[in-house]
ROKE-259509 format. One record per residue (C-alpha): residue in one letter; x, y, z. Coordinates in steps of 0.1 Angstrom, whole numbers, plus 5000, padded with zeros to 4 digits. Each point is the difference from the previous one (the first is absolute). Layout:
N
aXYZ/...
END
This chain:
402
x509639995830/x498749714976/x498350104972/x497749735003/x497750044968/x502850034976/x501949655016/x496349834999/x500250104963/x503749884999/x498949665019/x496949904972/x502650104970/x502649785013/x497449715014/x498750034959/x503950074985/x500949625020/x496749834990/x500350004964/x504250005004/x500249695020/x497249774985/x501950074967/x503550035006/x500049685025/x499149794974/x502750094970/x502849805008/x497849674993/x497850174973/x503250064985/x501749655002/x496149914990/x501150164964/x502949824998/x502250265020/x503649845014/x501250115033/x502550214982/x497150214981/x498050055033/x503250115022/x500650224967/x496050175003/x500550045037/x503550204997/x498650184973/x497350125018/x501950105032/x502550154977/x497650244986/x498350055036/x503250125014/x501050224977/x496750184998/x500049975036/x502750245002/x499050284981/x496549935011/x500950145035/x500950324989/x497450074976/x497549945024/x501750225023/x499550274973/x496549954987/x498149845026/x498549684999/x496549954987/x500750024962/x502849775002/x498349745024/x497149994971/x502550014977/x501649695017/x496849845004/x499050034962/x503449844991/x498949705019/x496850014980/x501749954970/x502649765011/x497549735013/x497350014972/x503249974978/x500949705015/x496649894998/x500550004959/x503749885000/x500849674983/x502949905010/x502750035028/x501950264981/x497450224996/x499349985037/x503650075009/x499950294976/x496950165018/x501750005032/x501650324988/x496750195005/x499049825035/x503650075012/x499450394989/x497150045020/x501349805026/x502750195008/x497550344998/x497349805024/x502249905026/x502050375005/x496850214997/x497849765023/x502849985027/x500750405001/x496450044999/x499649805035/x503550255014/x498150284985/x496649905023/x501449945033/x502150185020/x503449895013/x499149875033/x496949804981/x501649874971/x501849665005/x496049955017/x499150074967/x502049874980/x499349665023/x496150064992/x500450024962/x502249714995/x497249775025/x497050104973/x502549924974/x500749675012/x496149945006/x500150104962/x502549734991/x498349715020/x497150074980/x502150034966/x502349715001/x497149775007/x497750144976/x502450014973/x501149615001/x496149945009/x499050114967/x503349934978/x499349685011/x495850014992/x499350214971/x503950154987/x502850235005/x499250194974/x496550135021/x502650055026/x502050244980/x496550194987/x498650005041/x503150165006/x499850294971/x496450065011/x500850075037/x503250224988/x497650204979/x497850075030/x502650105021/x501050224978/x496950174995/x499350025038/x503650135003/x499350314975/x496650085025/x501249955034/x503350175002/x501050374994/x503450124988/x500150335017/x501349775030/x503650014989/x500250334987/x502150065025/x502449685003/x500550074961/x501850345009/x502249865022/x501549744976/x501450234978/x500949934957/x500249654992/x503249874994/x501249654994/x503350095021/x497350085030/x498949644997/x502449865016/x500750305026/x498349895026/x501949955040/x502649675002/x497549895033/x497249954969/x502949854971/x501249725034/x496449925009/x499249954960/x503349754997/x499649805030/x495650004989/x501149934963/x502849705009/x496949845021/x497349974971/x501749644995/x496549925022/x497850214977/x501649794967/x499249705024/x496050095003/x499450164968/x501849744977/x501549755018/x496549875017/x498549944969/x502749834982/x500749805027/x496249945008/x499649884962/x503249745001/x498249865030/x497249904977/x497550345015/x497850174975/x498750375001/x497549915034/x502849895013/x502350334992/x496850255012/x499349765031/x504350055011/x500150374987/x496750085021/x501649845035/x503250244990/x497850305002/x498249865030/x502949905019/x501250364985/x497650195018/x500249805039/x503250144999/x499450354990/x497849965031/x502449895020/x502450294985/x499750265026/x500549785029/x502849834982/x501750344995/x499850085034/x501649715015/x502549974970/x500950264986/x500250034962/x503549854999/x498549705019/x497049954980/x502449994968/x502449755016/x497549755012/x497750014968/x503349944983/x501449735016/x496549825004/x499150054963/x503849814991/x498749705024/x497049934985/x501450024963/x502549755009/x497849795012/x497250094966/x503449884979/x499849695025/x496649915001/x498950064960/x496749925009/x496750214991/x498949935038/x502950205006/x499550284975/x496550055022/x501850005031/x502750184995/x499650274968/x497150215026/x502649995024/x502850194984/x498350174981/x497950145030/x503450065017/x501450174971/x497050295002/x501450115032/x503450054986/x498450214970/x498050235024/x503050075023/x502050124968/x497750204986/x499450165033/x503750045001/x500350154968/x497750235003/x501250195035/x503250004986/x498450224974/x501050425001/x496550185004/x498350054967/x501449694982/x498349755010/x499049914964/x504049984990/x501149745031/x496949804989/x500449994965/x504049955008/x498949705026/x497349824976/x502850044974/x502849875012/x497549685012/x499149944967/x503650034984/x501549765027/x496949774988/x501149974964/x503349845010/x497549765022/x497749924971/x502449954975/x502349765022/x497349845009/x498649984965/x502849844987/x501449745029/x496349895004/x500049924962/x503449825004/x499449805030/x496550045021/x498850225023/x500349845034/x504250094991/x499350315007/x498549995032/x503249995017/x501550244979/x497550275011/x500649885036/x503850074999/x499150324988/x497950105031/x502149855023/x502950264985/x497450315001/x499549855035/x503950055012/x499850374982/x497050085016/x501549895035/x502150304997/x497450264992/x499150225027/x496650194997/x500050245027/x496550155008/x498250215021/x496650025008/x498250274984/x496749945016/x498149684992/x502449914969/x503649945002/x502050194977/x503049934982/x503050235009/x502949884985/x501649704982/x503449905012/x502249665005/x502250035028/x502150354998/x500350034960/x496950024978/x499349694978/
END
């Protein structure tokens, strides 16, 4: 059965955790050019932060798995503390990119520790429900964030962004510390055993596929995170502008989280990952075609909406591949590889953007989804029905395993 006090308490962390993230971080990529960043230098602070995110990802998993989670979700939500009243003080572009060392620490903590925390609450049958539930007050959280943030970059500063955003981390942490008791994992910590860095990447090859094929497709999260504001800048937008189209991403995000369930049912997750694919490589051919910031409105909410169901289906996949008692480890190995793939993303991106534009690459990231599209074709995800919650069973393609 749900434990429904501790995933209320996980549900006003994370609500808090997105506020302050998103009304800061969806501003940086102009604040930075602001400074006199090039594309090259903002590409470089994105990389470097999924860099560090990914590899503490990783061992984050296991840890967790072996001390429980309270102390390192405050210890997570401290980090972010200090990263964005840092920024707040920075002077230059440099100094920004060099902080994103600390934000991608915590990161990488947060995200593990938050997302075994919602496995650890619910029980099997409830947990993709759950899962569904959390990611909807998150999305509330980032409608609210991306539009306050370019509101008030735009009306007082960034910098008072960057401060909001180390207040509300430093209440989150506190509230953290009060509301959540360690002896919960007592238990889970047993099971995982000494930590080793050969365990880290020991978990089943159902989890490592799922993590590939999910890594290869965060082209679309490169897109929304730096992409949108790059390309929303060259259009002649300004920080309103960037909050306004980040905000209808989250919105547009959470109608399909909504429409998840349904969608699952009828599709399937292979199907769900094939047609948010193939739809998402349309309309950035036709973003590279238009160039226009009308389109950026219309069409940025619209794959990045699309790409949240993708997200949730992996994760979901990932983690009932998972042996019993390592959750943590298939998480931490699933947000890792993510973030790894995303350098290569950030960095390419980075530099081609800085060498031509950014509309060029708009059909770059299209060829790439249309190729994850033909590999996906020949994953089969055979389930069962384990109660109300399909579960996954076993990761094949055809008669060999991928």
């Amino acid at each position: 059965m749900t434990n429904k006090r501790m995933l209320r308490g996980i549900i006003a962390i994370a609500f808090l955790q997105n506020l302050a993230m998103t009304s800061a971080g969806g501003i940086i990529p102009v604040y930075l050019q602001t400074l006199g960043a090039s594309e090259l230098l903002v590409g470089i602070s994105f990389a470097w932060f999924s860099l560090v995110r990914g590899l503490s990802s990783l061992g984050s998993g296991q840890i967790t798995d072996r001390l429980g989670r309270r102390s390192l979700l405050s210890l997570s939500l401290a980090g972010f503390a200090g990263a964005n009243l840092a920024y707040a003080l920075a002077q230059n572009p440099v100094q920004i990119t060099a902080l994103r060392i600390l934000q991608g620490l915590a990161a990488g903590l947060y995200w593990v520790v938050i997302l075994c925390m919602v496995a650890d609450a619910s029980n099997p049958y409830e947990r993709l429900r759950n899962m569904t539930i959390f990611n909807i007050f998150i999305a509330v959280s980032g409608i609210i964030a991306n539009w306050m943030g370019g509101f008030i970059a735009e009306a007082i500063s960034p910098r008072f962004v960057f401060l909001q955003s180390g207040l509300i981390f430093i209440a989150s942490t506190a509230f953290a510390l009060k509301f959540f008791r360690e002896e919960q994992h007592k238990q889970r910590s047993k099971v995982a055993g000494k930590f080793s860095l050969k365990a880290l990447l020991q978990v089943t090859s159902a989890v490592k596929l799922v993590s590939l094929l999910a890594g290869i497709g965060m082209v679309a999260e490169t897109i929304n995170s730096m992409g949108m504001s790059l390309y929303v800048y060259s259009m002649g937008g300004g920080y309103r502008d960037v909050g306004l189209i980040a905000g209808l991403i989250v919105a547009s995000g959470l109608v399909c989280q909504l429409l998840a369930p349904t969608l699952k049912q009828k599709l399937g997750s292979r199907g769900i990952i094939l047609m948010v694919y193939v739809i998402n490589a349309l309309f950035l051919l036709l973003l590279f075609w238009q160039r226009t910031l009308a389109a950026a409105y219309l069409l940025f909410p619209i794959i990045g909406g699309l790409f949240t169901l993708t997200n949730l289906t992996w994760l979901s996949l990932a983690q009932d591949a998972a042996v019993e008692g390592q959750i943590g480890v298939a998480t931490g190995f699933y947000r890792g590889t993510l973030d790894l793939t995303n350098v290569v993303y950030y960095l390419a991106f980075g530099a081609l953007s800085s060498r031509f534009t950014v509309a060029p690459m708009l059909p770059v990231a299209a060829l790439v989804l249309l190729l994850l599209s033909l590999a996906a074709q020949r994953l089969a995800i055979e389930q069962q029905s384990v109660g109300p919650t399909p579960q996954l069973q076993q990761l094949t393609t055809g008669k060999r395993a991928l």
